[in-house]
LUMTORDO-86830 format. One record per residue (C-alpha): residue in one letter; residue number from 1; x, y, z. Coordinates in pm, 1 decimal. Layout:
- A|NUM|X|Y|Z
...
//
This chain:
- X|1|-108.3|-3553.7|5653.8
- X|2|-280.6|-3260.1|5827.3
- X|3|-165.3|-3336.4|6213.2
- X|4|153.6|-3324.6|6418.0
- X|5|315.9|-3624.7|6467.2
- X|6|393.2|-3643.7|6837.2
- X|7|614.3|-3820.9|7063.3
- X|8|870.8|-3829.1|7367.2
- X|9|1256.9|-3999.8|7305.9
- X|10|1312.1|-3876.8|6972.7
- X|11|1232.2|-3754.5|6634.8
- X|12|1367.6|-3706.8|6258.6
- X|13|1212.9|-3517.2|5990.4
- X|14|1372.2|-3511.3|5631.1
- X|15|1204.4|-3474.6|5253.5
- X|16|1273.1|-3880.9|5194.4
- X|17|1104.5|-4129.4|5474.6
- X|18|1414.6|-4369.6|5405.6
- X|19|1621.3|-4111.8|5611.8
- X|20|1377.1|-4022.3|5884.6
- X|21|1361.3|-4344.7|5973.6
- X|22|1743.1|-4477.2|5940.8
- X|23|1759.0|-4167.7|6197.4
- X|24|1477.8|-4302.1|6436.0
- X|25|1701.5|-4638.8|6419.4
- X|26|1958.9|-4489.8|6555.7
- X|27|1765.7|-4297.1|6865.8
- X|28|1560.7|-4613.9|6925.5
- X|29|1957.5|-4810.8|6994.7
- X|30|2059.4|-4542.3|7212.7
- X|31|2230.1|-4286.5|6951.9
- X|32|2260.7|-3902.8|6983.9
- X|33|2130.6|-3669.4|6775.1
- X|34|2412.0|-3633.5|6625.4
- X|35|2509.8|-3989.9|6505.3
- X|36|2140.2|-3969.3|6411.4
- X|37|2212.1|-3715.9|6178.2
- X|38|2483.3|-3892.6|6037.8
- X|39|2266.1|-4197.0|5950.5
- X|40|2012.1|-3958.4|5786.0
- X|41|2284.6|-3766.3|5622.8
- X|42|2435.2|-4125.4|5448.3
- X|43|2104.7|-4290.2|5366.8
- X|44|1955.0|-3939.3|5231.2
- X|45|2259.9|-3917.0|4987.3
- X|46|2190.2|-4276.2|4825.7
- X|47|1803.9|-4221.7|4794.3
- X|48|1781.7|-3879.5|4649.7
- X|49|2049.8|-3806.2|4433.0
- X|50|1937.0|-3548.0|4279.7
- X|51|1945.4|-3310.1|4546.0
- X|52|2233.7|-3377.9|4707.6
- X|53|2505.0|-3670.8|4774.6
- X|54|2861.9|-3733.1|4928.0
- X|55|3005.7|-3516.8|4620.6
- X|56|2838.0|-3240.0|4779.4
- X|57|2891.2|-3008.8|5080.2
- X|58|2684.2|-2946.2|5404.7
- X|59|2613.6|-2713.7|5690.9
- X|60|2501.5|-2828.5|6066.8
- X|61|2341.9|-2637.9|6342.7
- X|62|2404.8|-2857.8|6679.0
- X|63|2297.3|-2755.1|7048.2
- X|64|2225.9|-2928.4|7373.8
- X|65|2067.9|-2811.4|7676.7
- X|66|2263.7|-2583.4|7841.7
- X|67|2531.5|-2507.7|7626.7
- X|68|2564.5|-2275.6|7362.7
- X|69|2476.1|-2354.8|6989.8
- X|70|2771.8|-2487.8|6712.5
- X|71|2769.6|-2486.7|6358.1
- X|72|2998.8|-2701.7|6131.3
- X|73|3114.8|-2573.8|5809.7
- X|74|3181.7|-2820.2|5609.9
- X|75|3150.8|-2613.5|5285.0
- X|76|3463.9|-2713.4|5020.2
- X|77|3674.3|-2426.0|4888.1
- X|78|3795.1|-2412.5|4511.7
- X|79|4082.4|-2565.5|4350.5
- X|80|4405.1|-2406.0|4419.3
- X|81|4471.3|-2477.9|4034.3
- X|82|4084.1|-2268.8|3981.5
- X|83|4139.5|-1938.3|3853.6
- X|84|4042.3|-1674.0|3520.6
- X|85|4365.6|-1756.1|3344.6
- X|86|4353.9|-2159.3|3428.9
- X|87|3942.0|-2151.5|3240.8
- X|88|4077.6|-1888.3|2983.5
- X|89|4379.5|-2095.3|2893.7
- X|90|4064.9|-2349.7|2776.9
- X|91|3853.7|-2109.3|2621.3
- X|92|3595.9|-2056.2|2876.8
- X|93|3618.0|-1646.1|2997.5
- X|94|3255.1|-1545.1|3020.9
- X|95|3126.3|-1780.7|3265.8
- X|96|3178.5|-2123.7|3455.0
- X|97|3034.8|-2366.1|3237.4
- X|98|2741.2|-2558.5|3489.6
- X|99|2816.2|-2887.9|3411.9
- X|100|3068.1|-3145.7|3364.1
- X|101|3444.0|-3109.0|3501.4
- X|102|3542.6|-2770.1|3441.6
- X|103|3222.3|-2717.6|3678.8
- X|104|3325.9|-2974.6|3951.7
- X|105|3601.2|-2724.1|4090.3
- X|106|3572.1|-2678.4|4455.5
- X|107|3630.7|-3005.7|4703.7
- X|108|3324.7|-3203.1|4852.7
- X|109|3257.0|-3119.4|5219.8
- X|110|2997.3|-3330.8|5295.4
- X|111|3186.4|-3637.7|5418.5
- X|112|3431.9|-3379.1|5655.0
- X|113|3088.2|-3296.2|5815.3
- X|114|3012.8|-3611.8|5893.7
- X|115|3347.9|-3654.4|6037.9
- X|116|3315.4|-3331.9|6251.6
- X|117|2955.5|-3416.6|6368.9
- X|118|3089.8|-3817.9|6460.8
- X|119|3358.8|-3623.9|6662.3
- X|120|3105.7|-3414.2|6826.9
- X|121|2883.8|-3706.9|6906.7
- X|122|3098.6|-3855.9|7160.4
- X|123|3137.4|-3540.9|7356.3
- X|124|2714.9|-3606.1|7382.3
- X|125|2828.1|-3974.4|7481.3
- X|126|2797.7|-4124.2|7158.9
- X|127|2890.4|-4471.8|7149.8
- X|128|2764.6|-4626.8|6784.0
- X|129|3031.6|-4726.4|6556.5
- X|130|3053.1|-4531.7|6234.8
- X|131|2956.5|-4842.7|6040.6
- X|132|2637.2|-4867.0|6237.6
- X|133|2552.2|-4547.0|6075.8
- X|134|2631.9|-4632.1|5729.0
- X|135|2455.3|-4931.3|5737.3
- X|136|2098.6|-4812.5|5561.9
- X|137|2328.1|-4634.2|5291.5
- X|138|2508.6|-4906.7|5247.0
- X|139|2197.8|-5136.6|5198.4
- X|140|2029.3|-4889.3|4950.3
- X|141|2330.5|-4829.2|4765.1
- X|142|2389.3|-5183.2|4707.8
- X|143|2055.9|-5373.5|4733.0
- X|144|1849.8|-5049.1|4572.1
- X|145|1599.6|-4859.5|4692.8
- X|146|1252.3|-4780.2|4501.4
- X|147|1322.5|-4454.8|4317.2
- X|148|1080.9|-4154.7|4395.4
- X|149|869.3|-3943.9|4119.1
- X|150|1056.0|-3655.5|4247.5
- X|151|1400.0|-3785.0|4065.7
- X|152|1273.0|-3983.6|3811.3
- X|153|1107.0|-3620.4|3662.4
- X|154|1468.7|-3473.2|3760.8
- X|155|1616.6|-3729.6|3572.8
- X|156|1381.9|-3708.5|3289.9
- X|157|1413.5|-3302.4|3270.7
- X|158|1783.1|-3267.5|3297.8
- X|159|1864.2|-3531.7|3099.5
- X|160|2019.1|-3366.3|2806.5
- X|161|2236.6|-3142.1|2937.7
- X|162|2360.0|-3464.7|3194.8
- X|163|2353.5|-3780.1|3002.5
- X|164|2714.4|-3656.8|2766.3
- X|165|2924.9|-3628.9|3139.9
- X|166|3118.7|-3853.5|3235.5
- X|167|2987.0|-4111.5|3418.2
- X|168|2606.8|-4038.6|3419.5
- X|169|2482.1|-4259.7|3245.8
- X|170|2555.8|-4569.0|3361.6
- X|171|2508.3|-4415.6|3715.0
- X|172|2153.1|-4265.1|3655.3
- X|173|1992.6|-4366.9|3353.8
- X|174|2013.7|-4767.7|3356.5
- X|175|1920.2|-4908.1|3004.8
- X|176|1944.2|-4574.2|2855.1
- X|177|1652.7|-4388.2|3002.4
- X|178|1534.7|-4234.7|3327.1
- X|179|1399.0|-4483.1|3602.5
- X|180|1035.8|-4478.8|3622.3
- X|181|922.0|-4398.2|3984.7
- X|182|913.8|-4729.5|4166.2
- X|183|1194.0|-4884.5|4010.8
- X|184|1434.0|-5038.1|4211.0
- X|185|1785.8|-4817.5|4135.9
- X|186|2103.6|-4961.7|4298.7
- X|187|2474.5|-4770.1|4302.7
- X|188|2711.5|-5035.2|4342.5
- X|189|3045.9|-4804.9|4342.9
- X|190|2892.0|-4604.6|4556.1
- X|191|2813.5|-4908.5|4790.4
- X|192|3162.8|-4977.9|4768.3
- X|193|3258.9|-4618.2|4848.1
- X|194|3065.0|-4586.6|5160.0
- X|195|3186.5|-4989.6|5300.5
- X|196|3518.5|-4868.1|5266.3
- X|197|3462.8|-4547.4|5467.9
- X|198|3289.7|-4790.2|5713.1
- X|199|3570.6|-4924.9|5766.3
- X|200|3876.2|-4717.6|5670.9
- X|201|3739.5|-4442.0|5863.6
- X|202|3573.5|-4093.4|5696.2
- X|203|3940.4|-3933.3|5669.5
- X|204|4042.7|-4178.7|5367.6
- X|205|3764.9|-3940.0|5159.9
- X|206|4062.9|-3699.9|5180.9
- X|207|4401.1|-3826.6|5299.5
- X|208|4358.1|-4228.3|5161.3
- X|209|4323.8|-4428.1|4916.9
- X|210|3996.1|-4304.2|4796.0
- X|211|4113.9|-3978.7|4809.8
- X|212|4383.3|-4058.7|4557.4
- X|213|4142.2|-4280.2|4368.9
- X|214|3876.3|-3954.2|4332.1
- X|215|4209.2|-3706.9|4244.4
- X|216|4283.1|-3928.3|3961.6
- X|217|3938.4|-3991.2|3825.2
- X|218|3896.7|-3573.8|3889.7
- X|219|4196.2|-3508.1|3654.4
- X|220|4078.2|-3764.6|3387.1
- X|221|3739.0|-3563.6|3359.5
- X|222|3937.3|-3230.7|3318.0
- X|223|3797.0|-3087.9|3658.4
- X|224|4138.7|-2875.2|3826.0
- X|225|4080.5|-3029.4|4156.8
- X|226|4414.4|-3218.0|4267.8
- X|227|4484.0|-3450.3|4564.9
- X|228|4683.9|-3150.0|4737.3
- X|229|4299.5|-2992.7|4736.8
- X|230|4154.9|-3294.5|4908.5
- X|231|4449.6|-3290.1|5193.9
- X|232|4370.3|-2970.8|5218.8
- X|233|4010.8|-2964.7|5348.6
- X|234|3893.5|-2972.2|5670.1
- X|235|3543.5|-2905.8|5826.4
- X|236|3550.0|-2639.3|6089.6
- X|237|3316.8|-2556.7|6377.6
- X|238|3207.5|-2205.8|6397.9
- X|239|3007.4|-1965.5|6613.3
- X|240|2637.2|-1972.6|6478.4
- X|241|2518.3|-1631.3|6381.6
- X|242|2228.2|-1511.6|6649.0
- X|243|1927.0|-1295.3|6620.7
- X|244|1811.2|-1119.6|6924.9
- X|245|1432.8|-1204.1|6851.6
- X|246|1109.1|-1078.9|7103.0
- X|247|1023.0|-1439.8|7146.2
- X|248|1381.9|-1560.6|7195.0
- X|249|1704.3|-1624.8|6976.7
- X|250|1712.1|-1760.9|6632.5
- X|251|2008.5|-1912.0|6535.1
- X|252|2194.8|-1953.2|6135.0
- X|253|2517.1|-2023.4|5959.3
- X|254|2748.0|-1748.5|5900.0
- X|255|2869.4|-1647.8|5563.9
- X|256|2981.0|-1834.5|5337.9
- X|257|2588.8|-1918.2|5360.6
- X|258|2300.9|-1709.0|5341.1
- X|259|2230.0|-1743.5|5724.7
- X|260|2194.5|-1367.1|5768.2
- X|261|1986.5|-1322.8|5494.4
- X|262|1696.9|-1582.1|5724.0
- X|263|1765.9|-1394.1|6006.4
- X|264|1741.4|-1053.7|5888.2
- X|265|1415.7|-1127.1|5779.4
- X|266|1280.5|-1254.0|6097.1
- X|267|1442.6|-935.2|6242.8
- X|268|1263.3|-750.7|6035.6
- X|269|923.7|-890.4|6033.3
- X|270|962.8|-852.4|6437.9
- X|271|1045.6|-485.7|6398.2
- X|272|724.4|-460.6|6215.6
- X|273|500.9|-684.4|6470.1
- X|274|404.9|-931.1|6197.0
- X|275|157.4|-1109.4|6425.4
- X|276|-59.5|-783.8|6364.2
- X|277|-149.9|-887.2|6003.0
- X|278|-302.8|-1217.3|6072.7
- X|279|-193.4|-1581.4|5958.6
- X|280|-396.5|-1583.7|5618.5
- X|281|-387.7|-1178.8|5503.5
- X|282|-215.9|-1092.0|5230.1
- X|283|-36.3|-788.5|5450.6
- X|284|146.8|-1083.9|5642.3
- X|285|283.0|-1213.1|5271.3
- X|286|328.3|-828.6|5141.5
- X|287|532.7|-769.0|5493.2
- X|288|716.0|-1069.2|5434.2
- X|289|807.8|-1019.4|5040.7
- X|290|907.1|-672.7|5116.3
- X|291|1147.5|-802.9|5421.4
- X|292|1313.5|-1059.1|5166.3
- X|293|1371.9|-795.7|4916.2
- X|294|1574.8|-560.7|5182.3
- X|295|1768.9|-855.4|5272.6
- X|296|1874.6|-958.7|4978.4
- X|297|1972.4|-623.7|4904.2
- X|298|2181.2|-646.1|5186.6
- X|299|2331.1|-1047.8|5089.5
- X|300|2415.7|-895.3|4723.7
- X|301|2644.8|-601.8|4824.9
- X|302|2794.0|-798.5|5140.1
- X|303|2822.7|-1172.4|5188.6
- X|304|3080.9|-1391.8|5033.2
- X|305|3365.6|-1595.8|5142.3
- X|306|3405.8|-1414.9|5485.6
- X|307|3741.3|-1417.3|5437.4
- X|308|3651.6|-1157.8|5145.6
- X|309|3430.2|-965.8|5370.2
- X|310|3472.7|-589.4|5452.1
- X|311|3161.8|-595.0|5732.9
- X|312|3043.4|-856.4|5984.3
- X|313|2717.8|-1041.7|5930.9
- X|314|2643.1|-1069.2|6312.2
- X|315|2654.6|-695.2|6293.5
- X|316|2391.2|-676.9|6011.4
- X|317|2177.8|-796.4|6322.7
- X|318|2243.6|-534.2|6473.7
- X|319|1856.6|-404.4|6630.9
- X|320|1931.4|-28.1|6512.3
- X|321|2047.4|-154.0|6181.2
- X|322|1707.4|-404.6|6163.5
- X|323|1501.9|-123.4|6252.3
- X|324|1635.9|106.4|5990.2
- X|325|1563.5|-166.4|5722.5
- X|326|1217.8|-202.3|5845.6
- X|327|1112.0|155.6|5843.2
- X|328|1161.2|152.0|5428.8
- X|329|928.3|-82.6|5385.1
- X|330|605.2|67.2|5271.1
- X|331|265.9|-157.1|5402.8
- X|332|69.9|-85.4|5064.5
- X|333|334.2|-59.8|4800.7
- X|334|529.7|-320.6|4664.7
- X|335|887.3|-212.1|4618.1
- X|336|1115.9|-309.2|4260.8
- X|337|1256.0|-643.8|4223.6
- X|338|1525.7|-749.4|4044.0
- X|339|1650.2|-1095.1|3948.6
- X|340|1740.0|-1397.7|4186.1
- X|341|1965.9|-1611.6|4215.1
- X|342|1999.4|-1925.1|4008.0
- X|343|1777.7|-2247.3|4147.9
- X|344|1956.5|-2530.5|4334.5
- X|345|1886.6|-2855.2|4456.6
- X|346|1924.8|-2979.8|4835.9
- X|347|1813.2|-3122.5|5151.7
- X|348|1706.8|-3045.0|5480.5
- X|349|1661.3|-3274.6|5742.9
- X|350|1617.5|-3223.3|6157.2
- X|351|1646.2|-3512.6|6475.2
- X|352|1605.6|-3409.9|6842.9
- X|353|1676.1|-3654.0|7086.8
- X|354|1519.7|-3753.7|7409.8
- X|355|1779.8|-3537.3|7606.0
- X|356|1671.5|-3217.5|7392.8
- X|357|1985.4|-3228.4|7230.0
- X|358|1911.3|-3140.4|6837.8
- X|359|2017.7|-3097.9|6466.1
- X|360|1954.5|-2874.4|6219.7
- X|361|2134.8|-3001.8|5883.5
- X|362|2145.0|-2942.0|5508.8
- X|363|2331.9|-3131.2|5282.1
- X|364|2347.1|-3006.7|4863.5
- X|365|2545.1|-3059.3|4532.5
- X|366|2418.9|-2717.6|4408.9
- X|367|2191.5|-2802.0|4061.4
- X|368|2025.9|-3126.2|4013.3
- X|369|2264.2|-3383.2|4005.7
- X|370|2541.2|-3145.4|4042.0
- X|371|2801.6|-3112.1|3828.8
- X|372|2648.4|-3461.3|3651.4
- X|373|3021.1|-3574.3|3636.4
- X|374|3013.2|-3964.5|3797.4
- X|375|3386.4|-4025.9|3916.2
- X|376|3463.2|-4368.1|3752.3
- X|377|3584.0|-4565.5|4025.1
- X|378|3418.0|-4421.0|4299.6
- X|379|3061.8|-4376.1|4220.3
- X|380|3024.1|-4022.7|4342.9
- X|381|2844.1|-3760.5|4152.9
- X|382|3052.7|-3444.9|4237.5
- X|383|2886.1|-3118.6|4302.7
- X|384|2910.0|-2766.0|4074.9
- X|385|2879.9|-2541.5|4355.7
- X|386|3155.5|-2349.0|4240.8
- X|387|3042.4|-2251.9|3882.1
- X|388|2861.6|-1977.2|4098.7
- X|389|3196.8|-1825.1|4098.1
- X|390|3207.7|-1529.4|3880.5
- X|391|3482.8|-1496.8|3622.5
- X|392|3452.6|-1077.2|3643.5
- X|393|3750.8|-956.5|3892.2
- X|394|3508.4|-697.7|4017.0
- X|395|3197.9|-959.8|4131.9
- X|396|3184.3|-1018.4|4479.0
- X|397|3181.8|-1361.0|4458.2
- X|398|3529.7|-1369.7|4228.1
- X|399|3691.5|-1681.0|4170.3
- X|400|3997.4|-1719.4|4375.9
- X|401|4192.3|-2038.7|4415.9
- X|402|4107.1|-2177.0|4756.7
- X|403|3831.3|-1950.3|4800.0
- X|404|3492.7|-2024.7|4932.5
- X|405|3222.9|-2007.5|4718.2
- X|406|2862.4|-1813.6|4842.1
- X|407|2618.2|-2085.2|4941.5
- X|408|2212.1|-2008.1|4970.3
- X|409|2233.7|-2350.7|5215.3
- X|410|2140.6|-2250.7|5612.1
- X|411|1985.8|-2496.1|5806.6
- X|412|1787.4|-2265.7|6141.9
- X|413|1751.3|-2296.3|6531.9
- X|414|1532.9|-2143.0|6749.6
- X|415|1585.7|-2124.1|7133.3
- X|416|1232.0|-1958.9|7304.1
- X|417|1208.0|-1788.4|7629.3
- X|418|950.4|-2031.8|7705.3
- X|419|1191.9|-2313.1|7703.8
- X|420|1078.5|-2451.0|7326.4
- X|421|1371.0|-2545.9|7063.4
- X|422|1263.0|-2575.2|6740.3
- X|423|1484.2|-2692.9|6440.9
- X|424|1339.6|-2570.4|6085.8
- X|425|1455.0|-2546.9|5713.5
- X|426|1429.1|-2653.3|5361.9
- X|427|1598.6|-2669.8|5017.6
- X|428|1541.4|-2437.1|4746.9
- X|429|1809.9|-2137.6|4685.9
- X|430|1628.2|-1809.9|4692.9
- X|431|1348.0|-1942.4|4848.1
- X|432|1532.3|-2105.2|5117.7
- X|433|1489.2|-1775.9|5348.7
- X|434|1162.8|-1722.7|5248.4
- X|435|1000.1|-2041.8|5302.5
- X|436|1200.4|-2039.3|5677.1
- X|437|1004.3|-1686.2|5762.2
- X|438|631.9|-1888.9|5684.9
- X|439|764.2|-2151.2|5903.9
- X|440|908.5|-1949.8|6187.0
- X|441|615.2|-1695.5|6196.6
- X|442|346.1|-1938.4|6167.9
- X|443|478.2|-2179.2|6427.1
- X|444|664.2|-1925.9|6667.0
- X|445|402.8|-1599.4|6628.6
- X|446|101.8|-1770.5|6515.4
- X|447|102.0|-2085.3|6697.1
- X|448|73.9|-2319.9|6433.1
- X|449|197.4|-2631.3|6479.7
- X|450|452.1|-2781.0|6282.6
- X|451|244.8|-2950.7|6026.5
- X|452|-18.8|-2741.5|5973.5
- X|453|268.9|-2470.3|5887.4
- X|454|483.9|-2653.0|5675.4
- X|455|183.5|-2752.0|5449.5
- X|456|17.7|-2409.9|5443.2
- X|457|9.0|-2272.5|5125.2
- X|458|360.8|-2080.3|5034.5
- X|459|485.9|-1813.7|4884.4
- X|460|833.6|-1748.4|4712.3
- X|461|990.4|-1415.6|4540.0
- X|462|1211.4|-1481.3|4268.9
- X|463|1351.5|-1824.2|4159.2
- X|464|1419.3|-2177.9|4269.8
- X|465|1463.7|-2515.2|4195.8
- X|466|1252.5|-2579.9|3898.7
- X|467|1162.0|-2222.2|3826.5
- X|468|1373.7|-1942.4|3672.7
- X|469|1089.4|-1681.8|3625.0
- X|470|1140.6|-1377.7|3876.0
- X|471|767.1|-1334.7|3941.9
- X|472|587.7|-1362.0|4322.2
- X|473|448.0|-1723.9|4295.0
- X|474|163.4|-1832.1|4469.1
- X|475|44.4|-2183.8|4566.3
- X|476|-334.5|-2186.0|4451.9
- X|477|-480.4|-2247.2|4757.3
- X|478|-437.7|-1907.5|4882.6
- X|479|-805.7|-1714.0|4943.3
- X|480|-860.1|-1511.8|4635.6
- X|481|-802.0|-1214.1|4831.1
- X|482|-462.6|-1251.7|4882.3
- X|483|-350.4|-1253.5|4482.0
- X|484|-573.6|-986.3|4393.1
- X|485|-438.3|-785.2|4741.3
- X|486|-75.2|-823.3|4655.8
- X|487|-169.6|-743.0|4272.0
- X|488|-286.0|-395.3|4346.9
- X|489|2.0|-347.0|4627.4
- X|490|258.7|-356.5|4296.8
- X|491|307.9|-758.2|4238.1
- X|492|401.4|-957.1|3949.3
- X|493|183.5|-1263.0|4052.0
- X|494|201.6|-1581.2|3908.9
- X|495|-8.7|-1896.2|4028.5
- X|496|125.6|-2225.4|4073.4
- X|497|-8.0|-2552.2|4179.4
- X|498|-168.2|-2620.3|4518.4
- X|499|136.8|-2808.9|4663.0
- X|500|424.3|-2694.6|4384.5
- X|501|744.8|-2850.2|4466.7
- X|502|895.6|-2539.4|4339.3
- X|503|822.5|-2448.3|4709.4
- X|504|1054.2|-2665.0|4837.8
- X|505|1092.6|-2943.7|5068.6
- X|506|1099.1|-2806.8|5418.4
- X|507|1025.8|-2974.3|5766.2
- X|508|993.8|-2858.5|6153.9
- X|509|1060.0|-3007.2|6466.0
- X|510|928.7|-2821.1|6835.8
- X|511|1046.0|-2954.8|7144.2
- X|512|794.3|-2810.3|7402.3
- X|513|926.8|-2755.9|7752.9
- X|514|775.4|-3076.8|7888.7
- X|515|950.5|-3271.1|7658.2
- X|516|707.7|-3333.1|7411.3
- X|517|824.8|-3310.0|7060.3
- X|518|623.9|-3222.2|6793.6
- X|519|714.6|-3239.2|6385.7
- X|520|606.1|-3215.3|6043.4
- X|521|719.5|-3285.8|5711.1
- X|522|653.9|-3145.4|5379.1
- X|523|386.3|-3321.8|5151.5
- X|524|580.3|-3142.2|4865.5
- X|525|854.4|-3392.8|4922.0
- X|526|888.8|-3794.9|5006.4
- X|527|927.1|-3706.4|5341.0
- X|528|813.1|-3818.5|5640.8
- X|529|857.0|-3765.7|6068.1
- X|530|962.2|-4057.7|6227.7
- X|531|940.9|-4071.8|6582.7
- X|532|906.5|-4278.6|6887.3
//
């Protein structure tokens, strides 16, 4: 698809159709777009679950006309039994091992999300019942749902370090072997799971009987996460992190996430009046690869658990400090790089309603298929977000029992002086920030619409999912100029394919000040825009 999709009373964008639509279900009955969300959020964690699921944790963006933006943090913090001596005491000092239940250490947020965002809705007048909203997950789960090329190569890739965990296989490789694209794959655990959220309400994840079901299957698969952990948890709104911006304010998560590392960018590239370089030169990638490495400079030596924070990430924003940052950059010269941060695997998905209400929302279980432990009686693949935890006492991102751990996951806003709102994001760790400044310049200071820049060719600096070389990738269908530019500026270039998925799945949704909205969804992904 090459054109905007276009419409009035609402709109959804997410990297699996399945989702976009259950959203667009919910607008077209007279939901928000927040229990929209929700619906996306549910369906999205049955159909592609290898990028994210209820084991996992997320991160919402929420504003409506007239008031001021809201995040939810619904990130999970680690065991209070997680600490050096508890993974020395069995034999593990270097690092947290990625998979299996020594990895699945910090609680699943996802669900508490949910909760917070259902809670939200009826401030907005939300009226749907929470099993209305499961309902498409529920179907999926339990009837199937035709599995994508995207997970059945996941699946096919991963597959020996995932098929010995518990639970795995008979989860994700029916009859011994990865499904073939097509296939239908159903998760009846998990079906059972979400009916009996449906009805005992999204608290029993953490204070009921499934909660004590999960604690006991966590225990038998040697993960340190107890039932006190799950009690414990509870997602928490929060004051979005803003960025005074020439065209507006852009709006991200604060830390835990790497919100601050998006906005600096766009902070920066403003500072340096981007729109001078043109949409297709290879100054406007230089500019922008030079930007990320400054901020991520900055993420390294600051942003953790803010609780664990000696500086405030809103004051990283600061315009003196974002000018200072953008007068090292050098316009010809590439600067050195070192290595990113490991690849992970999530989604991002986006609904605005007909009242201009919207949702920007991300939802991960860190690398593909998480942690690949299945819990036994639930059916829920639990996340290993917390094997980014560093076992050295002097790391920043130290392992602390009940600490948060640093998540790359930070779903954007925009708010124009014109009177546009525009919700943007994608997956893809390290390249999560990157792939946000192509979207936000090309849409906001280029004026591309939302298609056309979400399928331009991309760029990313470092690793992401599927890659773990540190070079400057480059779709193909960049103008030979701007390779052989960036290669004399001081690049390590490397070529990938003409739509890579390594590039992510990201989406965008404008609403223009007459109402009009305006999306598009990555052809990288099996996503779509639904609207109506």
């Amino acid at each position: 698809m090459i054109h905007a999709i276009t419409a009035t009373r609402g709109m959804a964008v997410a990297p699996h159709a399945l989702a976009s639509q259950s959203a667009v279900h919910i607008l077209r009955e007279g939901g928000n777009a927040l229990e929209a969300m929700i619906a996306a959020a549910a369906t999205i964690a049955v159909v592609y679950p290898h990028m994210n699921g209820i084991g996992g944790d997320s991160f919402w963006l929420v504003c409506a006309p007239r008031r001021a933006p809201r995040g939810i943090d619904a990130c999970g913090a680690a065991a209070q039994a997680a600490s050096r001596d508890w993974y020395a005491e069995r034999g593990t000092t270097a690092a947290i091992p990625v998979r299996g239940g020594m990895a699945a250490n910090t609680v699943a947020g996802a669900v508490a999300g949910w909760q917070a965002a259902f809670k939200l809705s009826r401030d907005w007048g939300g009226r749907l019942p929470l099993a209305r909203l499961l309902a498409d997950a529920i179907h999926y789960a339990e009837q199937g749902f035709p599995v994508t090329k995207s997970q059945s190569d996941n699946t096919a890739t991963k597959r020996g370090e995932l098929e010995s965990q518990p639970g795995f296989r008979d989860a994700f490789l029916p009859g011994g072997a990865a499904p073939a694209a097509g296939t239908l794959h159903k998760q009846p655990r998990l079906a059972a799971t979400l009916r009996r959220l449906a009805r005992a309400g999204l608290d029993d994840f953490y204070r009921g009987g499934l909660a004590r079901a999960m604690a006991a299957d966590l225990a038998a698969v040697g993960s340190p996460l107890g039932l006190k952990d799950l009690a414990r948890h509870r997602a928490r709104l929060v004051t979005p992190l803003a960025l005074a911006h020439s065209l507006g304010t852009v709006y991200n998560m604060p830390p835990p996430t790497q919100g601050v590392v998006s906005l600096l960018i766009l902070g920066i590239l403003d500072a340096l009046e981007v729109g001078r370089a043109g949409a297709h030169s290879p100054d406007y990638v230089h500019l922008a690869v030079e930007a990320t490495k400054r901020a991520f400079e900055i993420r390294d030596r600051y942003v953790t658990d803010p609780a664990y924070m000696n500086v405030s990430a809103q004051d990283l924003l600061a315009p003196t400090h974002i000018r200072a940052v953008a007068a090292e950059i050098d316009r010809g010269r590439a600067a050195p790089w070192r290595a990113g941060t490991p690849p992970a695997g999530t989604v991002w998905m986006g609904v605005i309603d007909s009242a201009g209400r919207a949702v920007s929302a991300i939802q991960s279980i860190y690398h593909e298929f998480g942690s690949g432990v299945v819990l036994e009686q639930a059916g829920i693949n639990w996340q290993n977000r917390g094997c980014s935890f560093s076992l050295d006492e002097t790391a920043l991102n130290f392992l602390r029992p009940g600490r948060k751990p640093f998540h790359t996951l930070n779903p954007a806003l925009a708010i124009f002086r014109d009177g546009e709102t525009m919700v943007y994001g994608t997956m893809g760790g390290d390249g999560q920030p990157q792939t946000q400044a192509a979207i936000f310049t090309r849409i906001a200071v280029f004026g591309m619409d939302p298609q056309t820049a979400v399928a331009a060719p991309r760029w990313l600096l470092g690793r992401t999912w599927g890659q773990t070389s540190d070079t400057l990738k480059l779709e193909s269908r960049f103008p030979a100029t701007v390779p052989a530019t960036l290669g004399a500026y001081g690049h390590e270039i490397e070529i990938l394919a003409g739509y890579d998925e390594a590039m992510g799945h990201a989406g965008a949704i404008v609403r223009h000040p007459n109402g009009v909205l305006e999306g598009g969804a990555d052809p990288r992904s099996d996503g779509a825009v639904a609207a109506f």
